[in-house]
C-alpha positions as CSV (number, residue, x, y, z in Angstrom):
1,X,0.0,0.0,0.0
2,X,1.4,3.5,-1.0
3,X,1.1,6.9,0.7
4,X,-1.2,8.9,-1.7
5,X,-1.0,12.5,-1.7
6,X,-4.3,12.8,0.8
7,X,-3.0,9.9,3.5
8,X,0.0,12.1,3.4
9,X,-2.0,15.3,4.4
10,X,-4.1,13.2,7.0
11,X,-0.4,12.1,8.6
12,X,0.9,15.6,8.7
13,X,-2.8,17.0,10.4
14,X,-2.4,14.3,13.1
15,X,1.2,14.6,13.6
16,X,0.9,18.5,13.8
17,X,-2.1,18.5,16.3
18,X,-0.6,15.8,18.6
19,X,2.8,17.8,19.0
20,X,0.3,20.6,19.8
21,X,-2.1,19.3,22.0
22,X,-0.3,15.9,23.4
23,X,-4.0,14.1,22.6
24,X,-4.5,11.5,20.6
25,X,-6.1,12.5,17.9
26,X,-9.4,11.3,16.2
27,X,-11.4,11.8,13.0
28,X,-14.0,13.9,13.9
29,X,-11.0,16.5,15.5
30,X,-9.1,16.2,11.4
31,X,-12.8,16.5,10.0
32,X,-13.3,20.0,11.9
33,X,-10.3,21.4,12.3
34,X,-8.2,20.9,8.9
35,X,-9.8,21.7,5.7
36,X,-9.1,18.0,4.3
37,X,-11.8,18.4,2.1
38,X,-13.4,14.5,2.9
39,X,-16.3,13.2,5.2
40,X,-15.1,11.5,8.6
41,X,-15.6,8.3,7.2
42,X,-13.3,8.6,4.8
43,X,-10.8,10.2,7.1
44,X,-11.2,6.8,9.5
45,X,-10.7,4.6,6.7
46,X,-7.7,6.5,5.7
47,X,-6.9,6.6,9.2
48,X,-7.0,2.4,9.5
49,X,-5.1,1.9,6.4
50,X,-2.6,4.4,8.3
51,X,-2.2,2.7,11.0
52,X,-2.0,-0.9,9.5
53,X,1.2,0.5,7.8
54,X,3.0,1.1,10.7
55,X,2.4,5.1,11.0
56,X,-0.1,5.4,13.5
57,X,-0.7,3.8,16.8
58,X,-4.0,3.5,19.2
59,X,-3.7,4.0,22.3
60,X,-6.1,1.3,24.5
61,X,-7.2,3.9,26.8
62,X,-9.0,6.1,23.5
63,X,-10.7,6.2,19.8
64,X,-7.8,8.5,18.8
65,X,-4.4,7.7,17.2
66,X,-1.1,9.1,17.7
67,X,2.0,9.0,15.5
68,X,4.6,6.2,16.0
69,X,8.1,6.6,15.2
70,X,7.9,5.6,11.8
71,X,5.7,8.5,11.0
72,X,8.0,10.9,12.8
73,X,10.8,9.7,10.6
74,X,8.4,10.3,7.4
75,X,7.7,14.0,8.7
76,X,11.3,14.9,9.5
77,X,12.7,13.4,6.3
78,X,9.6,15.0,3.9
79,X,7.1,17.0,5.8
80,X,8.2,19.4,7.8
81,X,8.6,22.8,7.3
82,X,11.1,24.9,8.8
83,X,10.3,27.6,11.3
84,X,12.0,31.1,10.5
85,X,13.8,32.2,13.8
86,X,11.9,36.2,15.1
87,X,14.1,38.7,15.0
88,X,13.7,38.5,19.0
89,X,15.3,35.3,19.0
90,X,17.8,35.7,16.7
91,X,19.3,39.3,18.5
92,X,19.1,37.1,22.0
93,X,21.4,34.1,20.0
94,X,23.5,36.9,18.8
95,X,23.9,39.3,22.0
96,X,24.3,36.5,24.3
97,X,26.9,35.0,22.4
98,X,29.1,37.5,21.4
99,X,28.9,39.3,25.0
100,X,30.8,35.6,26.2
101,X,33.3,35.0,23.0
102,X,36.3,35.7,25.0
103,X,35.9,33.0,27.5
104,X,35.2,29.5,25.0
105,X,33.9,27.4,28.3
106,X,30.9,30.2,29.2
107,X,30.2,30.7,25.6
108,X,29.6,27.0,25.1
109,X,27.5,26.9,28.5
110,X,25.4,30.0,27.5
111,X,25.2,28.5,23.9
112,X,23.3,25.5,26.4
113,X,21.3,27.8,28.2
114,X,20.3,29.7,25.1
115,X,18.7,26.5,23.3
116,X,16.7,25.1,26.8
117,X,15.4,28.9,27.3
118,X,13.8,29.0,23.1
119,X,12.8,25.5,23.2
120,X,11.9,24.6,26.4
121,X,13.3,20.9,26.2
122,X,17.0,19.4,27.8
123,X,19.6,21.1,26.0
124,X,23.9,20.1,26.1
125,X,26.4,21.5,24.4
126,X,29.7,19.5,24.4
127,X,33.3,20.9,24.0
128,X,35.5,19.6,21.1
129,X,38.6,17.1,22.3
130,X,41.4,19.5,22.4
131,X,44.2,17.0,20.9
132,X,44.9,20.0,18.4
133,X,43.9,22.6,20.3
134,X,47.7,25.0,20.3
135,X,48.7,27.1,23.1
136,X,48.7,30.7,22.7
137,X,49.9,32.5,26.1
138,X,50.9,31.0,29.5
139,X,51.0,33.0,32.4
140,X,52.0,32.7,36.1
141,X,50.2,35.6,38.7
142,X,51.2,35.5,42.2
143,X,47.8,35.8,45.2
144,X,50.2,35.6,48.0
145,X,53.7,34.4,49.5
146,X,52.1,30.3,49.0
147,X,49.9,31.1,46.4
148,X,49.9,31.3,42.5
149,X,47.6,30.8,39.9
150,X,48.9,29.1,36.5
151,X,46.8,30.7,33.4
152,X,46.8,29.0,30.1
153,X,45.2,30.1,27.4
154,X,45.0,28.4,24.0
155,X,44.2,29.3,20.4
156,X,40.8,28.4,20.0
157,X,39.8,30.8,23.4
158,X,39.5,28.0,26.0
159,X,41.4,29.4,29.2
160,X,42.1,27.4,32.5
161,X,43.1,28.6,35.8
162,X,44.6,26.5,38.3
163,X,45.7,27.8,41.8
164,X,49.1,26.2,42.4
165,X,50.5,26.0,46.0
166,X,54.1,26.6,46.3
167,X,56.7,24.3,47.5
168,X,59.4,27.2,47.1
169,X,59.9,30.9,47.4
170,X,59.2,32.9,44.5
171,X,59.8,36.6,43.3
172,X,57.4,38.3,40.7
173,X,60.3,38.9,38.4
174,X,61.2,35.0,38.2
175,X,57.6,33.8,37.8
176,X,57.5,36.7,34.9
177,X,60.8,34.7,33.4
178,X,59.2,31.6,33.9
179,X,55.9,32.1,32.5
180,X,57.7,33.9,29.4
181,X,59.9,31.2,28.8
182,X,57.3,28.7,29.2
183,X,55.1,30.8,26.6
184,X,58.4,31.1,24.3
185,X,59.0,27.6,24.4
186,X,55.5,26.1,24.1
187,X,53.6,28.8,21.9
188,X,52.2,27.5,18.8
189,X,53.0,23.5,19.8
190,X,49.7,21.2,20.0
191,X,49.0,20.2,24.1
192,X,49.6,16.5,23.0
193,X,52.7,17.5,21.6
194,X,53.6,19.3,24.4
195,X,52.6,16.5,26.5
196,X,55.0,14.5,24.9
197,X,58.0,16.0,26.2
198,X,59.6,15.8,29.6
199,X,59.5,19.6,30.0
200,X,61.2,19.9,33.0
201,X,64.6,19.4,31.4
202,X,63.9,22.2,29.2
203,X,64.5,24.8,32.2
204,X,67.5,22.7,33.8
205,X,70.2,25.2,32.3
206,X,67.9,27.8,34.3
207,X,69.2,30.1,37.1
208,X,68.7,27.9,40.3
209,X,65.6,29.5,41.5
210,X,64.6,29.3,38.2
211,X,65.0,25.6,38.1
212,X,63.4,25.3,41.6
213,X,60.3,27.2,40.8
214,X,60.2,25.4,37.7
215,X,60.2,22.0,39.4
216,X,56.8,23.2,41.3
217,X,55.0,24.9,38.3
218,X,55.7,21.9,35.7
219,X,54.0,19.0,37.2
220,X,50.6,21.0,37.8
221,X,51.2,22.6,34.3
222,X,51.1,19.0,33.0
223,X,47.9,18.0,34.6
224,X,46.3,21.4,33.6
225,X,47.2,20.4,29.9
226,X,45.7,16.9,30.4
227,X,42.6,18.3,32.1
228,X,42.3,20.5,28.6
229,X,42.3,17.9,26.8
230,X,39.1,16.5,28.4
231,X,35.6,17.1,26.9
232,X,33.0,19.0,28.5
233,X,29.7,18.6,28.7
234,X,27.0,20.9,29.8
235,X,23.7,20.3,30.8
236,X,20.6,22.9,31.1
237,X,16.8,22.7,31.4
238,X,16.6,19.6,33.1
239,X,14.1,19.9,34.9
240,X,11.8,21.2,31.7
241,X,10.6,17.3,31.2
242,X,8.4,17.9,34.1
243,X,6.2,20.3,31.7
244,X,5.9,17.4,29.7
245,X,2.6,15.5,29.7
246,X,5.0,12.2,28.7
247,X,6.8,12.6,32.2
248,X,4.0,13.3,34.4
249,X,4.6,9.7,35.4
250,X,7.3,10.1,38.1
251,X,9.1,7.0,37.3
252,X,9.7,7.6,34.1
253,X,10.8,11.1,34.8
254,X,13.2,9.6,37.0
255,X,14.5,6.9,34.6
256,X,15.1,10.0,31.9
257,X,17.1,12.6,35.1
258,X,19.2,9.0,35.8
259,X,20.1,8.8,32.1
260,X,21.1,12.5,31.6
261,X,23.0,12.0,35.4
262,X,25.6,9.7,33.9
263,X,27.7,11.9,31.7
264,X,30.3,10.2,30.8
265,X,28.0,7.7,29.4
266,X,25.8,10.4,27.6
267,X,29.0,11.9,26.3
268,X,30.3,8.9,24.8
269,X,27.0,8.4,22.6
270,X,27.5,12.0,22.0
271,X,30.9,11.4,20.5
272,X,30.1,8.2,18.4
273,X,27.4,10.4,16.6
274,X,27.9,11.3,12.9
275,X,28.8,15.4,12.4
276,X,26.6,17.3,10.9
277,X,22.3,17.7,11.9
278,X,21.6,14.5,13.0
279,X,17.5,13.3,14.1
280,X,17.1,10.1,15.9
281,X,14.0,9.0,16.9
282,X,12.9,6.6,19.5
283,X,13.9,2.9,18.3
284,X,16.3,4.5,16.2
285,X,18.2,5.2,19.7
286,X,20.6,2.2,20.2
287,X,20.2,2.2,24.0
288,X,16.8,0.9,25.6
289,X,16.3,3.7,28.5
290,X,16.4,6.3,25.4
291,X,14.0,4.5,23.3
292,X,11.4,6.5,24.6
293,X,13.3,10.2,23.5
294,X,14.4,11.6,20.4
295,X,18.1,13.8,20.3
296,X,18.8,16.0,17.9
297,X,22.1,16.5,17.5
298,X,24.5,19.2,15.7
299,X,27.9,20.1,14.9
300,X,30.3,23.5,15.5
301,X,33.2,24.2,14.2
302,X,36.4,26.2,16.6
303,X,38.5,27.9,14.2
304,X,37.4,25.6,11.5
305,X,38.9,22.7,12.7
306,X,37.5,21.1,15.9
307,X,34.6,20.3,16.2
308,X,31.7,20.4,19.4
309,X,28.4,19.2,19.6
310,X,24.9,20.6,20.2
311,X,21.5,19.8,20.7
312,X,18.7,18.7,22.9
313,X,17.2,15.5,24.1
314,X,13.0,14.8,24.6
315,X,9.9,13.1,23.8
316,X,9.7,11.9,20.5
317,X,6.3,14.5,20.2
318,X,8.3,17.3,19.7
319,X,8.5,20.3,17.0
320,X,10.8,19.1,14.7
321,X,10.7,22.0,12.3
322,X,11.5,24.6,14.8
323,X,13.6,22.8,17.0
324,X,15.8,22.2,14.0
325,X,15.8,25.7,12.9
326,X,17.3,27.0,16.1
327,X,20.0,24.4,16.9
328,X,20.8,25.5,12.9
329,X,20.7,28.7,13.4
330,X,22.8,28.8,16.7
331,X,25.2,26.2,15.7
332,X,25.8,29.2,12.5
333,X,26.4,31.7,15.1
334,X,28.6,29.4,17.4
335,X,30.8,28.7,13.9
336,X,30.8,32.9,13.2
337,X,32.1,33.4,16.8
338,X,34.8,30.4,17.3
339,X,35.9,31.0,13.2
340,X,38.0,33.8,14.6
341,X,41.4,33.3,16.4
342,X,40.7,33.1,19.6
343,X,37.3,33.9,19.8
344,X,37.9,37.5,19.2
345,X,36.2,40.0,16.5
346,X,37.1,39.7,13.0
347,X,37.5,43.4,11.2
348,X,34.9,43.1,8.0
């Protein structure tokens, strides 16, 4: 049996009123509601023949039907129509990101934030693995007489800060010399390529408080670089499913909170996704516990080369269209913003 042109329009009218309304959704609604042109009857035949392909389920508890994953996959693929971004939400994307495009860590968080706020679903944004990530400036700023804190700061914007206490005595003048020697030394070198090297023998021809101080800084100054190489992932609007009608039941609610808990399992599915937009939708979900979901996933480029992920995790009723045009849209802006060395402003 084929999908003629009106079975078609009947899917799309059910689909688009159940994302709406979260009811299932029965003949009489279609025949009132959408100008389909055809009696009830015929919309309950077309309806059966609908659902004895594999596109619409009926729930025991009503006369209605509802759209099973099958049909979501039909809509996304051919149906849907993308939603054009306001100029509201476009100047909040663009403001809220460029006000944060010196510090890579809060831009990707806000990014996060940004896409929960607009569409009201769980939204992560992940950091790119920083194997080729280059360092750009090191720097070593004294608190007080125990206390310094190690700044690194590399090429595509991410910075890290780490408050080193000191084993030895220091001046300001040889933390200056170590930190520029450090930054003349390592500038431009990838941090696995740094990490490579025993770097404390580069300093042992150093005066010997020099070599001393040097002895404290490298060690943390290794971990640092190995902690930069980690991927981030951040979380935000959690606790939207609970304006969900398909997580009114508690346990269930739970079950999807326990899922999203364990990030470095949610990460690594992150990271064996394809790049680009990519729409999976219930069964199409390799995992059991996330059978019940759809995530929508995106990719964004730092400084052309590394690339992050984006995008948001809920029911499988959910508004394809729009959703899609937003994580587009911002994933555009987040390429705009990290295109630029370091995260700064190009001059047009």
């Amino acid at each position: 049996m084929e999908l003629s042109e009106r079975k078609l329009k009947i899917l799309q009218a059910i689909i688009s009123d159940y994302v709406r309304s979260a009811e299932p959704v029965g003949s009489r609604t279609l025949s009132k509601k959408y100008e389909l042109g055809i009696s009830p009857a015929t919309i309950r035949n077309e309806m059966a023949d609908l659902e004895e392909m594999g596109y619409l389920t009926h729930p025991h508890t009503s006369a209605g039907r509802v759209p099973s994953d099958k049909a979501y996959r039909l809509y996304v693929n051919a149906l849907m129509e993308k939603k054009e971004l306001s100029k509201e939400e476009k100047l909040v994307i663009a403001q809220r990101l460029q006000g944060n495009v010196n510090e890579f860590e809060k831009t990707i968080e806000h990014a996060a934030a940004i896409l929960s706020e607009i569409t009201n679903l769980t939204s992560f944004a992940m950091t790119p693995a920083q194997d080729n990530d280059t360092l750009k400036f090191i720097n070593l700023l004294p608190v007080d007489e125990h206390t310094v804190v190690l700044m690194i700061v590399a090429e595509s914007g991410k910075i890290s800060n780490t408050a080193l206490r000191m084993k030895v005595p220091y001046t300001e003048e040889n933390l200056q010399l170590l930190a520029k020697t450090m930054t003349y030394n390592y500038k431009g070198k990838t941090i696995s390529e740094v990490l490579t090297h025993n770097i404390i023998e580069n300093f042992e021809t150093d005066i010997t408080a020099m070599s001393g101080l040097a002895e404290n800084v490298m060690p943390n100054f290794m971990k640092t670089l190995e902690d930069m190489l980690n991927v981030n992932l951040y979380m935000e609007g959690l606790t939207n499913i609970f304006d969900i009608p398909e997580y009114n039941d508690l346990g269930k609610a739970r079950d999807f909170l326990s899922m999203l808990s364990q990030k470095e399992d949610f990460t690594r599915k992150l990271l064996e996704r394809e790049d680009g937009m990519i729409v999976t939708i219930g069964e199409e979900n390799p995992d059991d516990i996330m059978q019940d979901c759809s995530l929508i996933t995106a990719t964004y480029h730092v400084d052309g080369k590394m690339v992050g992920k984006i995008g948001v995790i809920g029911p499988t009723r959910m508004r394809y269209g729009e959703v899609t045009s937003i994580i587009e849209y911002l994933t555009d802006n987040l390429n705009h913003v990290f295109k630029l060395e370091g995260g700064g402003n190009e001059d047009e």
